[in-house]
DSSP file (Angstrom, degrees, kcal/mol; ACC not computed):
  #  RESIDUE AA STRUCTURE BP1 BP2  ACC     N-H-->O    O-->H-N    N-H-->O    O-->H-N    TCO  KAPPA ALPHA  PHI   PSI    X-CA   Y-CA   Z-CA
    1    1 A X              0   0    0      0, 0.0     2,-0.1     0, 0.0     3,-0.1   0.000 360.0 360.0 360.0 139.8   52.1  -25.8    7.8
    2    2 A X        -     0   0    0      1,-0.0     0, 0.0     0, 0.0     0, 0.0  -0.411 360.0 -84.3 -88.1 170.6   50.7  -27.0   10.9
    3    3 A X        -     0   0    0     -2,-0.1     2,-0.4     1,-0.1    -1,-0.0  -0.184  38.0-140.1 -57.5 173.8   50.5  -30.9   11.9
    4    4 A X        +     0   0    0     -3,-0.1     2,-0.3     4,-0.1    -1,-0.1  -0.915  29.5 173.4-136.3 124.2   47.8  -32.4   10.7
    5    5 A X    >   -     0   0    0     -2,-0.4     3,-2.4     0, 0.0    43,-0.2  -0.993  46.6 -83.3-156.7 147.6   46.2  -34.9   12.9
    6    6 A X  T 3  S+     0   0    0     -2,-0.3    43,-0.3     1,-0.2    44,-0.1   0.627 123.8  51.1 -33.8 -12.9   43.1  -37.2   13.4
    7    7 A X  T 3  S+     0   0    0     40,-0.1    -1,-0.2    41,-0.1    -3,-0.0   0.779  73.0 128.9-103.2 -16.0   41.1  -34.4   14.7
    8    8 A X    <   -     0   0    0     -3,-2.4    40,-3.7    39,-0.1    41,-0.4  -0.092  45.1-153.7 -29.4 118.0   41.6  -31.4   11.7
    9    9 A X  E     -A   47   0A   0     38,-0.2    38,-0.2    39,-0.1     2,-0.2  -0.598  12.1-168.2 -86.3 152.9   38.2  -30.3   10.9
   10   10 A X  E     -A   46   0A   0     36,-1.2    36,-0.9    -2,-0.3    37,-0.0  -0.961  11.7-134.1-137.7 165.1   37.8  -28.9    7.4
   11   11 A X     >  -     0   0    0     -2,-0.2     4,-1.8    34,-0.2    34,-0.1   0.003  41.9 -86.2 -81.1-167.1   34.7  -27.0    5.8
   12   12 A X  T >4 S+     0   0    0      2,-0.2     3,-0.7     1,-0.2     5,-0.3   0.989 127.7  52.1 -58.7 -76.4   33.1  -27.5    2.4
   13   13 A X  T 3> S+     0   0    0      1,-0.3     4,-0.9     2,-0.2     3,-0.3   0.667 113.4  44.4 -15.7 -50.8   35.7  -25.1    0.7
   14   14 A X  H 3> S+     0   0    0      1,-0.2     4,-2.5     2,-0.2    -1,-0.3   0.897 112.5  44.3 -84.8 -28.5   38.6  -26.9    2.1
   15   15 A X  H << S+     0   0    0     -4,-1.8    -2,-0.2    -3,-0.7    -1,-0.2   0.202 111.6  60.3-104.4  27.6   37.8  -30.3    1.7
   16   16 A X  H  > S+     0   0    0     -4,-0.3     4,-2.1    -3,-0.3     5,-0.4   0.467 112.6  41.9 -28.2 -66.8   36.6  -29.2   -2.0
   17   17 A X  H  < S+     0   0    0     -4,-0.9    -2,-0.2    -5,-0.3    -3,-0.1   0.852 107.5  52.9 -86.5 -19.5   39.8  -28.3   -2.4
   18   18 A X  T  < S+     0   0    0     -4,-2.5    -1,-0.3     1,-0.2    -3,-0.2   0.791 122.2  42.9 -79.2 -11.4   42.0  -31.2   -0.6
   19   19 A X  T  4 S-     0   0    0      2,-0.2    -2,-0.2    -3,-0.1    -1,-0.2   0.682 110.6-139.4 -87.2  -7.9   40.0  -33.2   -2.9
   20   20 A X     <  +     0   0    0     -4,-2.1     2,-0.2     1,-0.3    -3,-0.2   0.971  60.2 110.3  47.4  96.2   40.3  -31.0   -5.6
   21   21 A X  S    S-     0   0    0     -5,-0.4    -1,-0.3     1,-0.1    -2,-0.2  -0.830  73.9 -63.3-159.8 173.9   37.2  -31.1   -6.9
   22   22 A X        -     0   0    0     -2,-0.2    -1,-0.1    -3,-0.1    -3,-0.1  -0.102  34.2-127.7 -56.8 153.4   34.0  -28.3   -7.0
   23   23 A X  S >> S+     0   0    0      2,-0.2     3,-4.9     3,-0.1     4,-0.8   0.967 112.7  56.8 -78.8 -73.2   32.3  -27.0   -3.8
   24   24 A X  H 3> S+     0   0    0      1,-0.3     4,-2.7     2,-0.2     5,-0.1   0.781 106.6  41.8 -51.2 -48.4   29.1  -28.3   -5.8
   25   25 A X  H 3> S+     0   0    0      2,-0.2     4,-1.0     1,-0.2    -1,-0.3   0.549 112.0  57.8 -77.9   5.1   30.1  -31.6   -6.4
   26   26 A X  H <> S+     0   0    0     -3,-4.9     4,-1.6     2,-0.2     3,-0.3   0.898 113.5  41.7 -83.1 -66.4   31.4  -31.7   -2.6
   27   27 A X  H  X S+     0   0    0     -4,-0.8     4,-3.3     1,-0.3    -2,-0.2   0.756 108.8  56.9 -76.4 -14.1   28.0  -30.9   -1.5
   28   28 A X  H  X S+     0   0    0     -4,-2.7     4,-0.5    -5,-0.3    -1,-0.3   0.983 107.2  53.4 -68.8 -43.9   26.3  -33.2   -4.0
   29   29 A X  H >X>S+     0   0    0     -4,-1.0     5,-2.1    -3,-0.3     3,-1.5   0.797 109.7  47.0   0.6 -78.9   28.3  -36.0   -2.4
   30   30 A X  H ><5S+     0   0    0     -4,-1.6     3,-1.0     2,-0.2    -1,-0.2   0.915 111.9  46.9 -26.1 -69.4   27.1  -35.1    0.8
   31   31 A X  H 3<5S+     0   0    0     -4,-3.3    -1,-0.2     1,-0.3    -2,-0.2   0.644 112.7  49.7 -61.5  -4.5   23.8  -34.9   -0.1
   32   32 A X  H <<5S-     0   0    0     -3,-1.5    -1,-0.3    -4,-0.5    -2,-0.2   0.697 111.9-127.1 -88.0 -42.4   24.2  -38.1   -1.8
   33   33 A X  T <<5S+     0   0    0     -3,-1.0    -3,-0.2    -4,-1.0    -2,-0.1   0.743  74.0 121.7  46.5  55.8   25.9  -39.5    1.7
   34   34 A X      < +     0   0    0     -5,-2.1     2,-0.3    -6,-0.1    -4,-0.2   0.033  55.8  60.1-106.5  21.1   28.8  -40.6   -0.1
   35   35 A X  S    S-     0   0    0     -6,-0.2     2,-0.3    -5,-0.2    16,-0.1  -0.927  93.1-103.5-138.5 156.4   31.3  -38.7    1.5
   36   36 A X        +     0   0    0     -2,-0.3     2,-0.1    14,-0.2    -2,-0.1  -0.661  65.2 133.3 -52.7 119.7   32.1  -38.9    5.5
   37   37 A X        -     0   0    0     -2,-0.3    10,-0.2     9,-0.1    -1,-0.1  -0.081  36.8-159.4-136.3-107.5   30.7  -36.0    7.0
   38   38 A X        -     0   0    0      8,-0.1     7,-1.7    -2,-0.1     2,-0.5  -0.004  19.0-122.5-177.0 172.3   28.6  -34.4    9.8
   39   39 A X  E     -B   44   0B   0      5,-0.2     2,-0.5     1,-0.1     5,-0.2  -0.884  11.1-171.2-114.3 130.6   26.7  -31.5   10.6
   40   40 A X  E >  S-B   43   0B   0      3,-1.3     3,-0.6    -2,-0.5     2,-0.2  -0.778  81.0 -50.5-114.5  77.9   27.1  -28.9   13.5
   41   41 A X  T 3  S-     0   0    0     -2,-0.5     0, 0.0     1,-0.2     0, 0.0  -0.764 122.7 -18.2  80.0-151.8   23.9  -26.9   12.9
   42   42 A X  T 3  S+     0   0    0     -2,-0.2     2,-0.3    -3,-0.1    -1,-0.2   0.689 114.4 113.6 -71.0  -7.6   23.6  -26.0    9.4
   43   43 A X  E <   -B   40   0B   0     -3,-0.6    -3,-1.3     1,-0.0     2,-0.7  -0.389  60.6-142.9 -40.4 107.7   27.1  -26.5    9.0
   44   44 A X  E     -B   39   0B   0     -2,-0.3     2,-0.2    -5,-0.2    -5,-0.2  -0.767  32.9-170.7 -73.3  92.7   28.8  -29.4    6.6
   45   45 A X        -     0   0    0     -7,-1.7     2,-0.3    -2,-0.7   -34,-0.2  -0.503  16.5-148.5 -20.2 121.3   32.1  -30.8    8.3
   46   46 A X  E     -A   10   0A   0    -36,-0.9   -36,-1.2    -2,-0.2     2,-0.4  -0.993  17.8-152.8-123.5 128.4   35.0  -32.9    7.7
   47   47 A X  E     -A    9   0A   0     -2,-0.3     4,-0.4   -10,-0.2     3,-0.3  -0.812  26.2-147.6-102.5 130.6   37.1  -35.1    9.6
   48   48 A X  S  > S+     0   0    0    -40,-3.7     4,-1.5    -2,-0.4    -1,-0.2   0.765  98.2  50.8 -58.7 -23.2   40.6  -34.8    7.3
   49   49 A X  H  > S+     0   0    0    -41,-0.4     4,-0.7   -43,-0.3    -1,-0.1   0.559 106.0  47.2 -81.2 -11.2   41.3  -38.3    8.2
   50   50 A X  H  > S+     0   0    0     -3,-0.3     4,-1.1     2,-0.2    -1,-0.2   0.589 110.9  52.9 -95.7 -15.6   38.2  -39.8    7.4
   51   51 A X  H  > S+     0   0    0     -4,-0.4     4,-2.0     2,-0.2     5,-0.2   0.821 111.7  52.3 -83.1 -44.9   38.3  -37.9    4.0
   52   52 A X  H  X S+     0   0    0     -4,-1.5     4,-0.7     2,-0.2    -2,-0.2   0.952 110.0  42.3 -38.6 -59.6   42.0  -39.7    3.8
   53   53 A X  H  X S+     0   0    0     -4,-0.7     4,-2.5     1,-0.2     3,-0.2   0.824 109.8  64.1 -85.8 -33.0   40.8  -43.2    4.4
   54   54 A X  H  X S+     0   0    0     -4,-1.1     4,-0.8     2,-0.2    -1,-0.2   0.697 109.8  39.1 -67.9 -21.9   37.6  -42.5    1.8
   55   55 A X  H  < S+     0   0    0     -4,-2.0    -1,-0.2     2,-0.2    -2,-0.2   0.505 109.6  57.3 -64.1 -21.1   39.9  -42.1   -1.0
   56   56 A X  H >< S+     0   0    0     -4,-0.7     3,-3.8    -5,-0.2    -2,-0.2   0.975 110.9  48.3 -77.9 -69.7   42.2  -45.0    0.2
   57   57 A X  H 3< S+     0   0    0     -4,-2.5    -2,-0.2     1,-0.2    -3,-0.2   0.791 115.8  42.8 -43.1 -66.7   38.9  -47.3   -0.1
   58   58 A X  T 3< S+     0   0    0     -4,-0.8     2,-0.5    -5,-0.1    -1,-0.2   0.394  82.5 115.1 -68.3  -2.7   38.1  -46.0   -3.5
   59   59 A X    <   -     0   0    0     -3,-3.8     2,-1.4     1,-0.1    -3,-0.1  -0.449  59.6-149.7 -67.9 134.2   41.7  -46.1   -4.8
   60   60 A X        -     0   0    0     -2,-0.5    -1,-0.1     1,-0.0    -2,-0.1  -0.656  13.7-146.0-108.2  75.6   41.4  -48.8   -7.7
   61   61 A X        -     0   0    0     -2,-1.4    -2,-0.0     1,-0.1    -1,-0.0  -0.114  19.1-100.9 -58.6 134.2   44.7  -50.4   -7.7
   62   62 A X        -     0   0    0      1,-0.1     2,-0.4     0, 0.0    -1,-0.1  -0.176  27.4-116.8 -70.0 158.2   46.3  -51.7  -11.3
   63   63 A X        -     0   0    0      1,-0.1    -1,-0.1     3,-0.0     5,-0.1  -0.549  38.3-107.1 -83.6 140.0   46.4  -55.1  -12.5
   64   64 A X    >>  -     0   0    0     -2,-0.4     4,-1.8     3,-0.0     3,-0.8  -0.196  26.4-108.8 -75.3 169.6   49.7  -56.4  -12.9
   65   65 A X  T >4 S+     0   0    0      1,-0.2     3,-2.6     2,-0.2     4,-0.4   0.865 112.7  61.0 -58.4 -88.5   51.3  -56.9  -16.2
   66   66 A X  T 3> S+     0   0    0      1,-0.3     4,-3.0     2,-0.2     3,-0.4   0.270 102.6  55.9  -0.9 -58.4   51.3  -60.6  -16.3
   67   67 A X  H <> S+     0   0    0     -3,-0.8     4,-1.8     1,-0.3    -1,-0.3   0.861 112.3  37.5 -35.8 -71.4   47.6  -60.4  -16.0
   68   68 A X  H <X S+     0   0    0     -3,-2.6     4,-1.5    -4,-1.8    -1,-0.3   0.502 114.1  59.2 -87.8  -6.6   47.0  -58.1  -19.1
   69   69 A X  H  > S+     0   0    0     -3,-0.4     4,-2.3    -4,-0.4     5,-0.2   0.916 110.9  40.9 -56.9 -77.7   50.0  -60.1  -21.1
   70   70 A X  H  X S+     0   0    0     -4,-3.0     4,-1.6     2,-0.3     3,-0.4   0.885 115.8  48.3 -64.4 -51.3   48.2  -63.5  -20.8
   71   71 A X  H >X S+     0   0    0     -4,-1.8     4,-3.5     1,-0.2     3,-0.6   0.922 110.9  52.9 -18.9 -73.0   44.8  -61.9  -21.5
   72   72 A X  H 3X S+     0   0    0     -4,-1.5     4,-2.0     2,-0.2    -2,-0.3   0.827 111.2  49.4 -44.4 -52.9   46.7  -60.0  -24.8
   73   73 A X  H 3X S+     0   0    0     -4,-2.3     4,-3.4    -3,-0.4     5,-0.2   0.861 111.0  48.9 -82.9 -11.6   48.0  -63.8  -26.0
   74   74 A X  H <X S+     0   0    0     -4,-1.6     4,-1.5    -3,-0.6    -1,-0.3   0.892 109.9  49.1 -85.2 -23.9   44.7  -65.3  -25.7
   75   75 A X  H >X S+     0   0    0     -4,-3.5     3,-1.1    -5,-0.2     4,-1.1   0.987 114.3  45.5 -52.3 -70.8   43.2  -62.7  -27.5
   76   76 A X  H >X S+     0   0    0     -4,-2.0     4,-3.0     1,-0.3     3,-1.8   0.908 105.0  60.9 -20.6 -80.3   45.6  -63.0  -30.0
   77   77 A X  H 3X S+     0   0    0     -4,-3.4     4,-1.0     1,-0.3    -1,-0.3   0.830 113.3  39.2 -32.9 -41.6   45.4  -66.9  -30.1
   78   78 A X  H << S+     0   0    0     -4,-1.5     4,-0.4    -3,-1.1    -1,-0.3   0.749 109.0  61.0 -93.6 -12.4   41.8  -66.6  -31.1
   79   79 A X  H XX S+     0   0    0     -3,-1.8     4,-1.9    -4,-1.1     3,-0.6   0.897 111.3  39.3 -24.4 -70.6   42.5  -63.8  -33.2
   80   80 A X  H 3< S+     0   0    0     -4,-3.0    -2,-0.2     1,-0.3    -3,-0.2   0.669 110.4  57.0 -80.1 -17.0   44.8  -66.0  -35.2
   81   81 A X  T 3< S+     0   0    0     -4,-1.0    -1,-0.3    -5,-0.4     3,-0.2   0.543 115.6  38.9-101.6  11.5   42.5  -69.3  -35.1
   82   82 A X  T <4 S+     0   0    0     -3,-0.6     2,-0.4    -4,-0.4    -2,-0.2   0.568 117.4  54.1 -92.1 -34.0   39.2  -67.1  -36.9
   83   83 A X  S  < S+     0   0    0     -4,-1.9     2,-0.3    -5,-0.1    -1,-0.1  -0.382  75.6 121.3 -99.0  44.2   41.7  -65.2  -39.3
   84   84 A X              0   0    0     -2,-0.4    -3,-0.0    -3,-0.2    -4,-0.0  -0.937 360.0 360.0-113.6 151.8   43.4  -68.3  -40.8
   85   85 A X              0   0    0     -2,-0.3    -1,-0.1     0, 0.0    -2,-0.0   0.202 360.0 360.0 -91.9 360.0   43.0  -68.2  -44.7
């Protein structure tokens, strides 16, 4: 496989497929301008490193446990002070 470096162009069809996702929904993106692109004529373009860093912004990192623990006993805790007999 060759290096990969800031300058790797890819087409619709390849960067469809490193996102692995439909050509159509590549180009709705586009048309959207929600994807990093540019145009050389009619031709739709891709930096591979700008498609890299547009998935890094949209990664949606988890909440730690703690978080969803302390959430879970106060649910519980009010659970238990509505449900008392």
């Amino acid at each position: 496989m060759d290096e990969v470096n800031d300058h790797t162009i890819m087409t619709v069809p390849e960067a469809a497929e490193f996102l692995r996702i439909s050509e159509s929904t590549i180009r709705d993106l586009v048309a959207q301008q929600r994807v990093p692109f540019f145009r050389i004529g009619s031709r739709i373009l891709f930096y591979r490193i700008r498609l890299e860093k547009w998935v890094d912004s949209m990664t949606i990192e988890p909440v730690p446990y703690t978080v969803k623990e302390e959430t879970a006993n106060k649910a519980l805790t009010i659970w238990n002070s509505t449900n008392r007999s």
